[in-house]
C-alpha positions as CSV (number, residue, x, y, z in Angstrom):
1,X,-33.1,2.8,12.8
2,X,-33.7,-1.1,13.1
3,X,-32.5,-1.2,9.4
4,X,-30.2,0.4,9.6
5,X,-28.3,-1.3,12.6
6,X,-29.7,-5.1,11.0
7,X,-27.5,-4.1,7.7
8,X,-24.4,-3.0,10.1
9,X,-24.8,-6.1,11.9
10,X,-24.9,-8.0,8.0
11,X,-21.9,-5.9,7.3
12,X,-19.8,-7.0,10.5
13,X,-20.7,-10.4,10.1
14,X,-20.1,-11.0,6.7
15,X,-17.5,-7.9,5.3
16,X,-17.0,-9.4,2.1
17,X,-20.2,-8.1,1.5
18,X,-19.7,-4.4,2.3
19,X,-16.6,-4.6,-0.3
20,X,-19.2,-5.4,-3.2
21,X,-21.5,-3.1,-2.1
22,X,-19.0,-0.1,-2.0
23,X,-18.1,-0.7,-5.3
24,X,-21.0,-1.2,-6.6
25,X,-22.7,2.1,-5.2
26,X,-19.1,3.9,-6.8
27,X,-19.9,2.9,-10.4
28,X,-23.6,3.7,-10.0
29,X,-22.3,7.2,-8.9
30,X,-19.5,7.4,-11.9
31,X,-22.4,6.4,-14.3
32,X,-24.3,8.8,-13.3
33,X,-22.2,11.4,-13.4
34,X,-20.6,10.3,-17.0
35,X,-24.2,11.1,-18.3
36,X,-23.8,14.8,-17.4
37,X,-24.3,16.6,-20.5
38,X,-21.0,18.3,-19.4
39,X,-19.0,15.0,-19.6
40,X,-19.1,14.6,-23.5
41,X,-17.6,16.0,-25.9
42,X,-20.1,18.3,-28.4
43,X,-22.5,15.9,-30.2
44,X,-21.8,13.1,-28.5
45,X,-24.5,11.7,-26.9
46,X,-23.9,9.3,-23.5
47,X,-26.9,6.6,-23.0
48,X,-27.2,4.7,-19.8
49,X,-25.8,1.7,-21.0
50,X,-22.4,3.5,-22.3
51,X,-22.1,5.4,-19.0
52,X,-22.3,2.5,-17.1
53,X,-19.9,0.2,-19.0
54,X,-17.3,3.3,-18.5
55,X,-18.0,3.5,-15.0
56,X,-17.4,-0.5,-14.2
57,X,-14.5,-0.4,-16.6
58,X,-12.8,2.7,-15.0
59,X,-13.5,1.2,-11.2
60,X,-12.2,-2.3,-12.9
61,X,-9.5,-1.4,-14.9
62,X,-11.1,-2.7,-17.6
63,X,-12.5,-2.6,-21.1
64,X,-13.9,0.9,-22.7
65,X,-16.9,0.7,-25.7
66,X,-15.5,4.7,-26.5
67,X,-12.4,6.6,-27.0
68,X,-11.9,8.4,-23.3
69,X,-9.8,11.3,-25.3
70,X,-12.7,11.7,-28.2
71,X,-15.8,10.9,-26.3
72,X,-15.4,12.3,-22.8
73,X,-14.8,16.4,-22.3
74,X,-12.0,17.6,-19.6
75,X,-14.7,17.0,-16.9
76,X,-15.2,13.7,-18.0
77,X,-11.9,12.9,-18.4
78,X,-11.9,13.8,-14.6
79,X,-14.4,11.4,-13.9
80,X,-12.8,8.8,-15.4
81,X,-9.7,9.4,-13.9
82,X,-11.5,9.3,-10.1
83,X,-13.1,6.2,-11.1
84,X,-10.2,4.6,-11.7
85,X,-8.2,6.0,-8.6
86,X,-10.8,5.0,-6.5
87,X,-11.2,1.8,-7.8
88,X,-7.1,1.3,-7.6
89,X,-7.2,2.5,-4.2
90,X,-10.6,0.7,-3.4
91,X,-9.3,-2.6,-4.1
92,X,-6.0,-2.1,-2.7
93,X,-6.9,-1.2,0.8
94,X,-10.4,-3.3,1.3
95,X,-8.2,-6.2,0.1
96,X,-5.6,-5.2,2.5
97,X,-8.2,-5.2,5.1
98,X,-9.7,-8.1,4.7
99,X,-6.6,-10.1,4.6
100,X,-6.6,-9.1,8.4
101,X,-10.1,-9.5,9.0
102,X,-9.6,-13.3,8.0
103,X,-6.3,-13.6,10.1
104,X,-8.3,-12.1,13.1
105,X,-11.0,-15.0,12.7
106,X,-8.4,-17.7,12.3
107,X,-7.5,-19.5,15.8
108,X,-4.4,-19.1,17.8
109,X,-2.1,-21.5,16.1
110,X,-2.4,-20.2,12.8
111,X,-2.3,-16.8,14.1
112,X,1.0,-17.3,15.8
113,X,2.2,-19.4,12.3
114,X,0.6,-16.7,9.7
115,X,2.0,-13.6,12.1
116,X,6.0,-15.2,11.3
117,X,5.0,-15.3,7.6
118,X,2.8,-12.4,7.2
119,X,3.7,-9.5,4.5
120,X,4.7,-6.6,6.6
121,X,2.7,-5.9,10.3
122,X,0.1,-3.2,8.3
123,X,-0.8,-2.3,11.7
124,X,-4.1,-0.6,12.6
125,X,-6.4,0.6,9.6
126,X,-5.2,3.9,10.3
127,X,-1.8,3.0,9.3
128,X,-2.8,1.0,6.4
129,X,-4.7,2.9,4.5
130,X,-2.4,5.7,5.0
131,X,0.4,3.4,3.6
132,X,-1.8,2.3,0.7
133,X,-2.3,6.1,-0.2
134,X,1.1,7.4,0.2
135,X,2.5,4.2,-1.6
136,X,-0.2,4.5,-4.5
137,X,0.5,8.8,-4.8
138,X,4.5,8.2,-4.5
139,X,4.8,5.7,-7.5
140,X,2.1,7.7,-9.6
141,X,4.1,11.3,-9.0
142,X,7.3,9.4,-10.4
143,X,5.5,7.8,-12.9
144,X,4.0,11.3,-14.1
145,X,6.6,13.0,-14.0
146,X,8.6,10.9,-16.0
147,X,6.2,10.7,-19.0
148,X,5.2,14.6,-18.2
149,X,8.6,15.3,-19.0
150,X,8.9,13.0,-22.5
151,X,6.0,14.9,-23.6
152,X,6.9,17.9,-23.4
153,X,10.7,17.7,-24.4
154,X,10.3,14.5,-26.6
155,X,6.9,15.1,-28.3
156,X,6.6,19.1,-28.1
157,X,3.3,18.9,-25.7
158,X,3.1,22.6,-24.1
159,X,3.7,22.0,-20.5
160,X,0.3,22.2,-18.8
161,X,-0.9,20.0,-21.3
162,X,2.4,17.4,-20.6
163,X,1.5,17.3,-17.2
164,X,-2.1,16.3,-17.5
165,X,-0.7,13.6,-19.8
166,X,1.8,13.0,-17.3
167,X,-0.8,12.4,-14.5
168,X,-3.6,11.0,-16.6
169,X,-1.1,8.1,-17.3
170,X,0.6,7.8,-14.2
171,X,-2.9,7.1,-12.6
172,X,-4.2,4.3,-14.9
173,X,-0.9,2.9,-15.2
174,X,-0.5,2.1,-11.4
175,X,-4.1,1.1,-11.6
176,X,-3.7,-1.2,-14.3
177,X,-6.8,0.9,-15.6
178,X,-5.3,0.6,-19.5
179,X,-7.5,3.9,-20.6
180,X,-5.6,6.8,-22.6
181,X,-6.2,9.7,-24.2
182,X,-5.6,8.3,-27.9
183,X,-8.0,6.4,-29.5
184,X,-5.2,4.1,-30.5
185,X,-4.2,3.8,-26.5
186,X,-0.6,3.7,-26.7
187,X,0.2,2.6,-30.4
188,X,1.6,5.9,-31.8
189,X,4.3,5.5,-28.7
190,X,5.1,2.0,-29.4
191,X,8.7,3.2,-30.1
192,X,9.7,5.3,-27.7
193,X,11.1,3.9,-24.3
194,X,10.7,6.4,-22.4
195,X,6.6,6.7,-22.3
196,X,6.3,2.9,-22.7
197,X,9.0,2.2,-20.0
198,X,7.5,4.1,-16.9
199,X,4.2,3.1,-18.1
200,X,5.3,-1.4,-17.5
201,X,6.8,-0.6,-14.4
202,X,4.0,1.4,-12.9
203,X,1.9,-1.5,-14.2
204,X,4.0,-4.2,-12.7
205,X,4.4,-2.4,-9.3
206,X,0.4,-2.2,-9.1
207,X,0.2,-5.5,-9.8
208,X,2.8,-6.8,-7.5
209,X,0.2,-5.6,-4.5
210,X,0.6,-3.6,-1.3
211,X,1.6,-5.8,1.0
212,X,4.2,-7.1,-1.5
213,X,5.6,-3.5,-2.1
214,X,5.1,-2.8,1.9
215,X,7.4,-5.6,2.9
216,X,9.7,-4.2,-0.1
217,X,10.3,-1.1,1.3
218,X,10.6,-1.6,4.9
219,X,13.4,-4.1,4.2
220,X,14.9,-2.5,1.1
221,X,18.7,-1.8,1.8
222,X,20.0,1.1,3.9
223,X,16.4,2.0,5.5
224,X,17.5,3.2,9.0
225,X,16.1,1.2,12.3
226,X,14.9,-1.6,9.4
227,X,14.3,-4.8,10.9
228,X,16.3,-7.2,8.8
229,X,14.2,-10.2,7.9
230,X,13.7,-13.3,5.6
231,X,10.7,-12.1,3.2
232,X,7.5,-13.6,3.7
233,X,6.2,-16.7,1.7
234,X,3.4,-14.7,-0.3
235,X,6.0,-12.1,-1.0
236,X,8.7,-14.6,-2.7
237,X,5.5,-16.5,-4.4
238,X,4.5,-13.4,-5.4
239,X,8.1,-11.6,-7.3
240,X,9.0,-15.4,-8.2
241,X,6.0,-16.2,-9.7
242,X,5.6,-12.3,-11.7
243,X,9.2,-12.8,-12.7
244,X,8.7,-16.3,-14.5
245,X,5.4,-15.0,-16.1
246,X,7.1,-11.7,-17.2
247,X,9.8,-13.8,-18.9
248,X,7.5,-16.5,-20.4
249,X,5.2,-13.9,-21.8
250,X,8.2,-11.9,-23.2
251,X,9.7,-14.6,-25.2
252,X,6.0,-16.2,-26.2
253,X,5.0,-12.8,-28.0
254,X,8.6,-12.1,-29.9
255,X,8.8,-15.5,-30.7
256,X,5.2,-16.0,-32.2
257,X,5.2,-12.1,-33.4
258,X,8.6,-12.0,-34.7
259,X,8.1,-12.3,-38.2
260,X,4.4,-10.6,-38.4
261,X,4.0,-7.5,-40.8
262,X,0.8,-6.2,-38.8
263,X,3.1,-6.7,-35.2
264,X,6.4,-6.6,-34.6
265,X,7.6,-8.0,-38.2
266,X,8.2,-4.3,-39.6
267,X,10.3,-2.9,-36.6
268,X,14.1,-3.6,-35.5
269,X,14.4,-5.9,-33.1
270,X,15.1,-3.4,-30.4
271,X,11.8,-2.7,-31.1
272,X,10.7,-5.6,-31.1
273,X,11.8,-7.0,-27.7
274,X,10.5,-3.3,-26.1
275,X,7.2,-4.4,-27.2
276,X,7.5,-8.1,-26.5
277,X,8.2,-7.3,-22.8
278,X,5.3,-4.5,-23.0
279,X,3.3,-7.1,-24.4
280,X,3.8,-9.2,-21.8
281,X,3.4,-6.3,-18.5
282,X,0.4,-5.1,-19.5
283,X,-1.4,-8.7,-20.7
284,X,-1.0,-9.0,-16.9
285,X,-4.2,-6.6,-16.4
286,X,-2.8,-3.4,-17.4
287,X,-4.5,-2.9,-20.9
288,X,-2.5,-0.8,-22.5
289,X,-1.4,-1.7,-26.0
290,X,1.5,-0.9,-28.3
291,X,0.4,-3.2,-31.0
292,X,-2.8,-3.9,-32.7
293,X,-4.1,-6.8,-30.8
294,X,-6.8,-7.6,-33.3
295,X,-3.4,-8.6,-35.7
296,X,-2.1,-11.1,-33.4
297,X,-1.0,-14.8,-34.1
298,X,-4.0,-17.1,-32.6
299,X,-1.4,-18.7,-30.5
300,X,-0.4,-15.1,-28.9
301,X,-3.9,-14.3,-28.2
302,X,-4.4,-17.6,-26.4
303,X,-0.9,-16.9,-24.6
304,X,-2.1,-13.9,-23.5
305,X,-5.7,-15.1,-22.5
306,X,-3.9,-17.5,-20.0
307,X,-1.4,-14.3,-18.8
308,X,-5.1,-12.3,-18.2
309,X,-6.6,-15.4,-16.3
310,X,-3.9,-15.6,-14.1
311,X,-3.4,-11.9,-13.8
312,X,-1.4,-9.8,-10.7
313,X,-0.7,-10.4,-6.7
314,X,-3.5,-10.3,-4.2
315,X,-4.5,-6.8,-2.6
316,X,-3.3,-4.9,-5.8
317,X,-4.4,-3.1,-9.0
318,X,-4.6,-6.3,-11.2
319,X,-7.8,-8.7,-11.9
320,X,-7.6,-12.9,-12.3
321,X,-6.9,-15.1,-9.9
322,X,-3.6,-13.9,-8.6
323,X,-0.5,-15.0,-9.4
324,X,-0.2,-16.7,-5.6
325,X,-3.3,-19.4,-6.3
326,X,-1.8,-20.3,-9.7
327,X,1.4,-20.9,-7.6
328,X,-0.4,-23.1,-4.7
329,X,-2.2,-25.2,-7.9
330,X,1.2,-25.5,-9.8
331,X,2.8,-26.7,-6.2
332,X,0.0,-29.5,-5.8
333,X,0.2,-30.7,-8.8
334,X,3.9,-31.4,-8.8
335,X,3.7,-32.7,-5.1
336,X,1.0,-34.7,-6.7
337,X,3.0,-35.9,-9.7
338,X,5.9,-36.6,-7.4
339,X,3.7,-38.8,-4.8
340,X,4.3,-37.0,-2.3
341,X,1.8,-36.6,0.7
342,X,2.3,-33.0,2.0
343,X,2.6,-30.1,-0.7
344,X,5.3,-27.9,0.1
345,X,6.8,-25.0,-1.6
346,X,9.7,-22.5,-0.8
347,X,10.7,-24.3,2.4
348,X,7.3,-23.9,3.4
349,X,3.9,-27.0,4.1
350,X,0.6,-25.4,2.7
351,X,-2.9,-26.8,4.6
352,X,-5.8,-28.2,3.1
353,X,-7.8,-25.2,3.3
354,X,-5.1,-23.2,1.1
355,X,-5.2,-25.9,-1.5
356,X,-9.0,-25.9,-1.4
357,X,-9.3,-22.0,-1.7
358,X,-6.6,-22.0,-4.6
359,X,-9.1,-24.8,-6.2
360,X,-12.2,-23.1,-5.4
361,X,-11.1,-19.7,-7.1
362,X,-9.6,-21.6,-9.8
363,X,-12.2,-23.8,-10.9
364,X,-15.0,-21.1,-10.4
365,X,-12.8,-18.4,-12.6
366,X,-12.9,-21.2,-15.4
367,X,-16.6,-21.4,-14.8
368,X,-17.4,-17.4,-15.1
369,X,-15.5,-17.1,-18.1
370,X,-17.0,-20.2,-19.8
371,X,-20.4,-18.9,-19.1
372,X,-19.3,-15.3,-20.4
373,X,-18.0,-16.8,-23.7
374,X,-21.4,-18.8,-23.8
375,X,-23.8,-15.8,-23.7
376,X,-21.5,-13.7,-25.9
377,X,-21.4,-16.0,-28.7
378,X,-25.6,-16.5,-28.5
379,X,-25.6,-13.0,-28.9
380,X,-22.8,-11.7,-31.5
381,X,-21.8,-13.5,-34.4
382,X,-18.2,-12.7,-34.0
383,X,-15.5,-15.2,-33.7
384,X,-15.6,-17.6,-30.8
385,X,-11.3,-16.9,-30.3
386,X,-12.7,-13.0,-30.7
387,X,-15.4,-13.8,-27.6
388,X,-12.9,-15.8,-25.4
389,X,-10.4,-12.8,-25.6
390,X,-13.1,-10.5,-24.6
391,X,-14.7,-12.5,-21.7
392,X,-11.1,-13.4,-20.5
393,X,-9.6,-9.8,-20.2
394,X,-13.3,-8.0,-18.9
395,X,-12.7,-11.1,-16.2
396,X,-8.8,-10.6,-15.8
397,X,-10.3,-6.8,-15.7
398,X,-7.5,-6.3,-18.2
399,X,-9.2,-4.0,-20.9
400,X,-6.9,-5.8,-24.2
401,X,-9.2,-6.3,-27.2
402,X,-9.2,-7.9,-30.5
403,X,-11.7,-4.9,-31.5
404,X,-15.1,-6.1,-30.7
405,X,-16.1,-4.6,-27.3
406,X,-17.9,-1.4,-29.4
407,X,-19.8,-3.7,-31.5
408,X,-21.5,-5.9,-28.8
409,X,-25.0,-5.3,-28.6
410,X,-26.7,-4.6,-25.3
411,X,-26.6,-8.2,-24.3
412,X,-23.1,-8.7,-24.9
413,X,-22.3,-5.6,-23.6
414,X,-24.1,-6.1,-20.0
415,X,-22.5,-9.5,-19.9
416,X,-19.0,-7.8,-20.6
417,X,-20.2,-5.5,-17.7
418,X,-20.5,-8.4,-15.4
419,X,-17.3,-10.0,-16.1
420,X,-15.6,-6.7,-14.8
421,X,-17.4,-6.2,-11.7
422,X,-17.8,-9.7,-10.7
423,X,-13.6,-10.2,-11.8
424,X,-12.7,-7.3,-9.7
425,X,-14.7,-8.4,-6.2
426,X,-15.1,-11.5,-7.0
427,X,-11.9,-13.7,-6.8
428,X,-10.7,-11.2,-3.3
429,X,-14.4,-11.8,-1.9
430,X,-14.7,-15.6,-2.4
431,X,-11.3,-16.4,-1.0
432,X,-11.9,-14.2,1.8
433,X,-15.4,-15.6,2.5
434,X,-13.6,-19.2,2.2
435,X,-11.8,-18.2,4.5
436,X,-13.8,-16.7,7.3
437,X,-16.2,-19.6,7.0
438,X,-13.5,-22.3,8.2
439,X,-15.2,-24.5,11.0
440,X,-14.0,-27.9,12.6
441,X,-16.3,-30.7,12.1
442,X,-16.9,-32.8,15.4
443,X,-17.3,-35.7,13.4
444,X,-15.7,-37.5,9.6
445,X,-17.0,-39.9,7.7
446,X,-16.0,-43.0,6.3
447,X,-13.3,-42.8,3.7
448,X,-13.7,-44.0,0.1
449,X,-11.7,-43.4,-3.4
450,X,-13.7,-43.2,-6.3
451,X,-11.5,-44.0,-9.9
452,X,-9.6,-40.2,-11.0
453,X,-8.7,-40.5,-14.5
């Protein structure tokens, strides 16, 4: 009983900690189950190792060593598809949580400045986390529906078998999960707008976050008794900052894959720009693909490698470290460039502590995927622009690959396995726990400059 109220009282103190434990129990629980006889095909065997990696890369949205339509039965299929609505869900609503945790801790004045700025008044956890779920099921029934549909009229699926598709897809889309049920994920579609289409949006809505889309809908036009205001600062950092990455990623993979034979070099160039801007939605931590990867340019691979780093917005689907800290660095470093004192951005002053955070998950991002590519290349022999792919995107929990994730041995592959969980909890739990352990020193010391550059 004294343990039990000691880890509740660990819990309260420090909730960053519950949000690693929950997930970690989740994929110890998928892992398990995946090893059910049941939950492979015939003749396909399931060790521990292979379970696990599924599990973390279902909850993560990220990387897969087997096919999930070839390996898994119907009932793993079904596991795999819980794992990744949970995890989508998971991260969504602890994320959401925690953001108010951290604004409960924060003093007055910053309460009274954040609560003008703030994405949307979630409310009690009640309300939230029933906003998170009908948000998340709304976008996904559209989404499946959608594709459902194209299957069965488009590519002659029978109906029951359309709408599993329809579902399957709708669910790791929003999730920015990346699995699907061909061993080629999305490749044999790679023409046809109306699967690939549904499939970027759901992605980029995932990604955007829910207090993004929250703050979309309740001021969207024509929503009765809608209180008309200015959007927050994290929501225009947020759709500004996915909009220019979108774009940039768009035009970096037609321009570099233009004229490639294994790419985009043998379609038209409607073709060509549906897959560019695919390209470009899902290197953003969704993980589906429409092109061999593998046959990219080395200059797209390390284009996308920075799109996976950065990733989505803060309390959604998608990995990195969010699409706001990339924003605060840019802003410093141009306020720095420009001499000026403060950094400011979209009408708006940031504090020290932001710019500190944004550095801290920055910097320590770079670090984990360093150290990733490190042990990977000790233990494989494969390329090192092959192994930076790979540790960026299990990081970005992004799930691209240039073809080596089944080939890793059990080193690699437990290091990959790291990457995913630690890139899923990690970059919402440091900032948070940055956050939460603000404290005002009585006392400064001297000031000195030591030589930068």
């Amino acid at each position: 009983m004294g343990t039990t109220r000691a880890w509740r009282s660990r819990l309260a103190g420090h909730p960053t900690r519950g949000v690693v434990l929950a997930f970690a129990l989740v994929v110890v629980l998928g892992a398990a189950l995946l090893m059910v006889p049941a939950a492979a095909e015939p003749g396909k065997d399931t060790g521990v190792l292979t379970a696990l990696f599924t599990a973390t890369g279902a909850v993560s949205g990220g990387l897969s060593i087997v096919g999930t339509g070839s390996h898994w039965s119907g009932f793993g299929e079904s596991i795999v598809l819980a794992l990744i609505q949970v995890g989508g869900f998971g991260i969504m609503t602890l994320a959401s949580l925690l953001a108010l945790f951290v604004s409960g801790r924060l003093g007055m004045r910053t309460q009274l400045t954040t609560q003008a700025e703030r994405s949307g008044g979630t409310g009690d956890i009640r309300r939230l986390v029933l906003g998170v779920a009908s948000t998340t099921l709304a976008i996904e029934l559209v989404t499946a529906v959608l594709i459902a549909v194209r299957f069965h009229l488009g590519h002659g699926l029978a109906a029951w078998n359309a709408v599993y598709h329809g579902i399957f897809y709708g669910i790791s889309a929003f999730n920015n999960a990346g699995f699907g049920l061909r061993d080629d994920n999305l490749v044999g579609y790679a023409n046809d707008p109306w699967i690939v289409l549904p499939i970027a949006v759901a992605s980029v809505l995932g990604a955007l976050g829910f207090p993004v889309l929250l703050e979309l809908l309740r001021n969207r036009p024509g929503t009765r008794g809608a209180t008309r205001r200015r959007w927050s600062l994290h929501t225009r950092l947020t759709l500004f900052t996915s909009a220019v990455l979108l774009a940039v990623g768009t035009v970096m993979t037609c321009a570099l894959e233009w004229s490639n034979p294994r790419t985009l070099g043998s379609v038209d160039w409607g073709d060509k720009l549906l897959n560019g801007f695919f390209t470009a939605a899902s290197a953003r931590t969704a993980g589906f693909n429409t092109v061999d990867t593998g046959a990219m340019e080395p200059a797209t691979l390390l284009g996308i490698c920075v799109l996976m780093f950065i990733g989505g917005g803060s309390a959604g689907t998608a990995g990195g470290i969010k699409v706001t800290t990339f924003a605060v660095l840019g802003a410093a470093i141009l306020a720095e460039v420009r001499g000026h004192a403060d950094t400011d951005i979209m009408g708006r002053r940031l504090s020290a502590p932001t710019l500190r955070q944004a550095l801290t998950v920055a910097l320590m991002g770079v670090g984990l995927v360093i150290a990733g590519t490190l042990v990977l290349l000790t233990v494989t022999e494969e390329q090192a622009e092959a192994v930076l792919f790979e540790a960026v995107s299990a990081f970005g929990t992004v799930g691209l690959s240039t073809g080596i994730t089944a080939d890793l041995p059990a080193a690699g592959r437990l290091t990959v396995i790291v990457l995913m969980f630690v890139g899923r909890v990690g970059p919402i739990t440091l900032a948070s726990a940055l956050a939460l352990r603000q404290r005002d020193r009585r006392y400064t010391l001297p000031e000195e400059r030591p030589v930068i550059g």
